[in-house]
C-alpha positions in Angstrom: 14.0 -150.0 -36.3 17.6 -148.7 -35.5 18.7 -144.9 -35.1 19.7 -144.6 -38.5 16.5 -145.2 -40.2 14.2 -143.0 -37.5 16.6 -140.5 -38.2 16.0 -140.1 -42.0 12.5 -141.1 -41.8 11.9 -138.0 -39.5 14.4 -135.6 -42.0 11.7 -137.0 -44.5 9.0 -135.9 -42.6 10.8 -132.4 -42.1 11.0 -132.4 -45.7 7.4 -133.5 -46.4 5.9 -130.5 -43.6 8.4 -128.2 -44.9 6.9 -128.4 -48.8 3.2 -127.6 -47.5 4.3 -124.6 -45.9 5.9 -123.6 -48.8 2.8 -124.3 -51.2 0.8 -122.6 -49.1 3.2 -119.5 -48.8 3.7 -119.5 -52.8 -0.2 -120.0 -53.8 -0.6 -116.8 -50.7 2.1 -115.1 -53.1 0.5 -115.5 -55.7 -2.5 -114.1 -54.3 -1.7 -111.1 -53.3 0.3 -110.8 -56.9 -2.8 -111.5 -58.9 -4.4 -107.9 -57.8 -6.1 -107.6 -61.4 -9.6 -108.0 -62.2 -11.3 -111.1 -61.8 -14.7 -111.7 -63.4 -16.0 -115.1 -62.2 -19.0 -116.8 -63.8 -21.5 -119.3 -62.1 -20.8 -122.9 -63.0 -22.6 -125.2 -65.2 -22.8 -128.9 -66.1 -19.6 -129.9 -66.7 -17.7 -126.1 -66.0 -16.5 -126.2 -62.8 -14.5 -122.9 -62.6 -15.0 -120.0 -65.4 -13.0 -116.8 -65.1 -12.0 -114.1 -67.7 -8.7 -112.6 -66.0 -7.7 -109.2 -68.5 -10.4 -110.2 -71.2 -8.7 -113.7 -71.6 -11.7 -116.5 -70.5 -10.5 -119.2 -68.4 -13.0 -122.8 -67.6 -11.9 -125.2 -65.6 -13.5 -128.4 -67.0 -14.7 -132.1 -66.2 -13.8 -134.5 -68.7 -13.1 -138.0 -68.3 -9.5 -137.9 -67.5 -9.9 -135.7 -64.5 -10.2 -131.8 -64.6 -8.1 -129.4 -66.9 -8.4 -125.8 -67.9 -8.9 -124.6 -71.6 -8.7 -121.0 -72.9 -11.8 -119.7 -74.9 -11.0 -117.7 -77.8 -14.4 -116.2 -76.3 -16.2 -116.8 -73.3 -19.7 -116.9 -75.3 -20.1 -119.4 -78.6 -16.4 -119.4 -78.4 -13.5 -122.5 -79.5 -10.5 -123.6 -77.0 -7.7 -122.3 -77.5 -5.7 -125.1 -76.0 -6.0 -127.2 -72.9 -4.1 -129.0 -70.2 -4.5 -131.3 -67.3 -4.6 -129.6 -63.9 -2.1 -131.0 -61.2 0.6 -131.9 -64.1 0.8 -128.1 -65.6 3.2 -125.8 -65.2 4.0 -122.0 -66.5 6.9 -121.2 -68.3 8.3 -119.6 -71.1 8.6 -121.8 -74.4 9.5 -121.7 -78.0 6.4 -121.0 -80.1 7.3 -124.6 -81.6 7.7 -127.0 -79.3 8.2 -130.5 -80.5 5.1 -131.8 -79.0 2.6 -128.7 -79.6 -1.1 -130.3 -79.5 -2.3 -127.1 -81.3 -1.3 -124.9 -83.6 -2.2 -121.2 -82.7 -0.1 -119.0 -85.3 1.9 -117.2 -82.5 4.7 -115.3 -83.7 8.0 -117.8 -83.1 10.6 -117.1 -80.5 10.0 -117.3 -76.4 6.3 -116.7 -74.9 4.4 -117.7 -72.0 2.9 -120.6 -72.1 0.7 -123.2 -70.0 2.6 -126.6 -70.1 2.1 -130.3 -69.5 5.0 -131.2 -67.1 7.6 -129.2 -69.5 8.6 -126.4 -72.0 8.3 -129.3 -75.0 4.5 -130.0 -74.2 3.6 -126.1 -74.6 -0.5 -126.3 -74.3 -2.0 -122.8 -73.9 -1.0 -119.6 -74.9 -0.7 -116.7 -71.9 1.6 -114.0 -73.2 -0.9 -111.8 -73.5 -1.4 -112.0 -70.0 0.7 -109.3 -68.1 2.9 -110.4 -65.3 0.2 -109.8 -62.6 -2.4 -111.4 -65.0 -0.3 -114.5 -65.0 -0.6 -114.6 -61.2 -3.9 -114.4 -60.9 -4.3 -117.0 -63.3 -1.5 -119.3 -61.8 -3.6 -118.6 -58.3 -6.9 -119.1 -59.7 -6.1 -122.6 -61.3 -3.6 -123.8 -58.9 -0.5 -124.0 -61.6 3.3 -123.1 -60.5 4.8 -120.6 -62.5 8.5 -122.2 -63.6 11.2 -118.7 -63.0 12.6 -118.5 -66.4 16.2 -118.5 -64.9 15.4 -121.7 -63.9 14.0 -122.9 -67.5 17.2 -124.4 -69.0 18.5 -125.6 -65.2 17.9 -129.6 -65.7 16.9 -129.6 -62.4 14.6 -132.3 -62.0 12.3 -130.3 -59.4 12.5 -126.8 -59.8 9.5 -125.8 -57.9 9.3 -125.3 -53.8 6.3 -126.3 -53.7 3.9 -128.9 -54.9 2.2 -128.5 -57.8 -0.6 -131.2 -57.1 -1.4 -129.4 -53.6 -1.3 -126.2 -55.6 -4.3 -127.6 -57.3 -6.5 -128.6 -53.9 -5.6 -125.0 -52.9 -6.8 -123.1 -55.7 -10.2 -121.6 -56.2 -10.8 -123.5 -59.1 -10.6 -126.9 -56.7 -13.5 -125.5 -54.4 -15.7 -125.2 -57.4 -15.2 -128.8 -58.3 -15.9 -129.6 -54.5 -19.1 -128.0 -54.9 
């Protein structure tokens, strides 16, 4: 192996290490952002994780694609109010409309908060009710990046510092599925 490639191999490594720390700093961030109440619920069958985070119920679910997190419209008897897989989401702001919307909640139209699949055009689950801090703990609790909406239009390929798959193996909902 010549000098050349060690080099970049150990700048990759750098790279790699330097990432982690990052996650680890953000998902810490996010932590001590999320200071709102936090009701958690015991887990059952296929519920993994189950919060209500300012009267807004969250489960973290096993299905057979992997785990993802849905929004109950209640947290007893209640319907989802849209779902997404864990490790691939991201939060962001979005149009009420985007062009691949897999439900139809009746929001009024113009930019709100949302819980995506990898982008602003794959808008899942509805969180602008959810105050700032409420979107933090929720972001914390699930393991999901929040994208800064200065960054939204950007066409930066990775706009995150961190890792939004670690993000996942960090979160609290990730311990539940462990146990």
């Amino acid at each position: 192996m010549d000098v050349t490639t060690e080099r970049d191999l150990s700048q990759d490594q750098c790279e790699a290490v330097s990432i982690i720390a990052r996650t680890k700093g953000y998902m810490d961030y996010l932590r001590r952002m999320g200071r709102v109440k936090i009701e958690a619920f015991p887990t059952k069958r296929d519920i993994f994780h189950e919060v209500e985070i300012e009267g807004v119920c969250f489960r973290g679910i096993l299905g057979i694609d992997g785990p993802y997190v849905t929004r109950q419209s209640s947290r007893k008897r209640g319907f989802s109010k849209g779902w997404v897989q864990l490790g691939v989401a991201e939060i962001s702001q979005a149009d009420q409309n985007p062009q691949r919307r897999t439900t139809d909640i009746g929001a009024p139209p113009g930019k709100q908060w949302w819980v995506c699949r990898q982008d602003t055009q794959q808008a899942r689950i509805p969180i602008d009710d959810l105050s700032i801090l409420g979107r933090c703990a929720f972001a914390h609790e699930f393991g999901i990046p929040i994208k800064p909406s200065s960054q939204m239009n950007s066409g930066d390929t990775d706009p995150f510092p961190v890792n939004a798959l670690q993000m996942f193996y960090l979160s609290p909902s990730f311990k539940g599925l462990t146990r």
